[in-house]
RODO-2510 file (C-alpha; in nm, 4 decimals, decimal comma):
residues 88
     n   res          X          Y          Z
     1     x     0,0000     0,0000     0,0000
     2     x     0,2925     0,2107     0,0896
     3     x     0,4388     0,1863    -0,2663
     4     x     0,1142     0,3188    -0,4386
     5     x     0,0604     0,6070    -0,1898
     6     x     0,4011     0,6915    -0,3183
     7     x     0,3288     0,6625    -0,7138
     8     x    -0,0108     0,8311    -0,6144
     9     x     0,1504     1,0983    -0,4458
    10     x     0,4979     1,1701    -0,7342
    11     x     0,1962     1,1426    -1,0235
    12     x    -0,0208     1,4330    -0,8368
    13     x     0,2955     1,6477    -0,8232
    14     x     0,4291     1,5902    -1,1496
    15     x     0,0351     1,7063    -1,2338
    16     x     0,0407     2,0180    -1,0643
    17     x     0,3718     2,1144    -1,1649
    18     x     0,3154     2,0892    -1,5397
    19     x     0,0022     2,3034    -1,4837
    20     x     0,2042     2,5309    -1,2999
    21     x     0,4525     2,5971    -1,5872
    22     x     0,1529     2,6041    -1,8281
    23     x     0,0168     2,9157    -1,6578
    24     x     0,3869     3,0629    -1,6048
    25     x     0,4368     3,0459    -2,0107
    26     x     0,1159     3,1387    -2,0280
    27     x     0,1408     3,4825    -1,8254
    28     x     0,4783     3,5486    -2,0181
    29     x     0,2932     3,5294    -2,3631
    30     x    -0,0102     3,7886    -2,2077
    31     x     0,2652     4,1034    -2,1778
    32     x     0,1572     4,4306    -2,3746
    33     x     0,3047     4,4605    -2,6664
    34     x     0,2954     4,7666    -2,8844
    35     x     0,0860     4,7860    -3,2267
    36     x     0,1265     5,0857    -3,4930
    37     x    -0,1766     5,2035    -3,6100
    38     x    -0,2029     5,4029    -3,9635
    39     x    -0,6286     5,4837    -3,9279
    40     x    -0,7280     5,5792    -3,6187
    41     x    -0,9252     5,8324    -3,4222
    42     x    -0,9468     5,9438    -3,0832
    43     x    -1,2541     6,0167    -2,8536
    44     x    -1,2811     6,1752    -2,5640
    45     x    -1,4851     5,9767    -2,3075
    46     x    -1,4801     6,2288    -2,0033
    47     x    -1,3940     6,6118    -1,9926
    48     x    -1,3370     6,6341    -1,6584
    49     x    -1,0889     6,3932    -1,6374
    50     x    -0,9598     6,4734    -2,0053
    51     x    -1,0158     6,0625    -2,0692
    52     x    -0,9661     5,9222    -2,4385
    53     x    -1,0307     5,6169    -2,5814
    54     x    -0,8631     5,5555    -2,9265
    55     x    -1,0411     5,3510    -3,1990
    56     x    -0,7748     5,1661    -3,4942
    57     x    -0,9255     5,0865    -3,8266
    58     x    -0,6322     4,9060    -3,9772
    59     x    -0,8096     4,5115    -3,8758
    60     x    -1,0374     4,3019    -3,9857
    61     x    -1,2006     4,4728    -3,7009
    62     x    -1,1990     4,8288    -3,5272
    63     x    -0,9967     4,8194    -3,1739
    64     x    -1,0100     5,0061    -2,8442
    65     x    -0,6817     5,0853    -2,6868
    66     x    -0,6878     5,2859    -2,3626
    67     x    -0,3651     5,3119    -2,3438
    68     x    -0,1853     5,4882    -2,6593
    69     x     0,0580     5,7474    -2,7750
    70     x     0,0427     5,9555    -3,1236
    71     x     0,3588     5,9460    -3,2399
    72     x     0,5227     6,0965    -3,5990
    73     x     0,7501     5,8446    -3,7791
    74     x     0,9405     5,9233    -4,1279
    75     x     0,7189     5,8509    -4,3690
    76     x     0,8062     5,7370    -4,7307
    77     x     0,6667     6,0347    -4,9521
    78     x     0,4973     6,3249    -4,7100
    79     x     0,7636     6,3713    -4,4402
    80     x     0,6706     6,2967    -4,0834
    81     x     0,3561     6,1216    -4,0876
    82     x     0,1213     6,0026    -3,7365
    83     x     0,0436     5,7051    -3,6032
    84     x    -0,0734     5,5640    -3,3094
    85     x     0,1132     5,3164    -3,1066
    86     x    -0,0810     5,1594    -2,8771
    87     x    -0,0817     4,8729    -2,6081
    88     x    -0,3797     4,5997    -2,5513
***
């Protein structure tokens, strides 16, 4: 019986620590990561608290980012053109 326990016991650990690593990788993968958007716009969602939302067109679909910077890059014909870099 003593032998079992034992397997029992090594087999639930092994378990746990595999699903333990799975959600470590897992929480590595989920860090913000920056995405340059060409067509945007911004709204303003409170004027008290000066809040903006900005919406980017460039997807399949439109998506929020609350956090965001416009930024002006070098573009290829017009100078400095905008963007918006932001974060999901």
């Amino acid at each position: 019986m003593k032998g079992k326990a034992m397997k029992l016991f090594l087999c639930s650990v092994a378990f746990l620590s595999v699903g333990v690593l799975a959600r470590w990788a897992e929480s590595a993968e989920k860090q913000a990561r920056p995405v340059v958007c060409m067509s945007y716009s911004i709204a303003k969602t409170d004027k008290a608290n000066d809040d903006a939302v900005a919406i980017c067109y460039d997807g399949k679909k439109p998506a929020l980012f609350y956090r965001f910077e416009e930024k002006e890059i070098p573009g290829r014909e017009n100078g400095r053109v905008k963007v918006l870099v932001g974060w999901r």
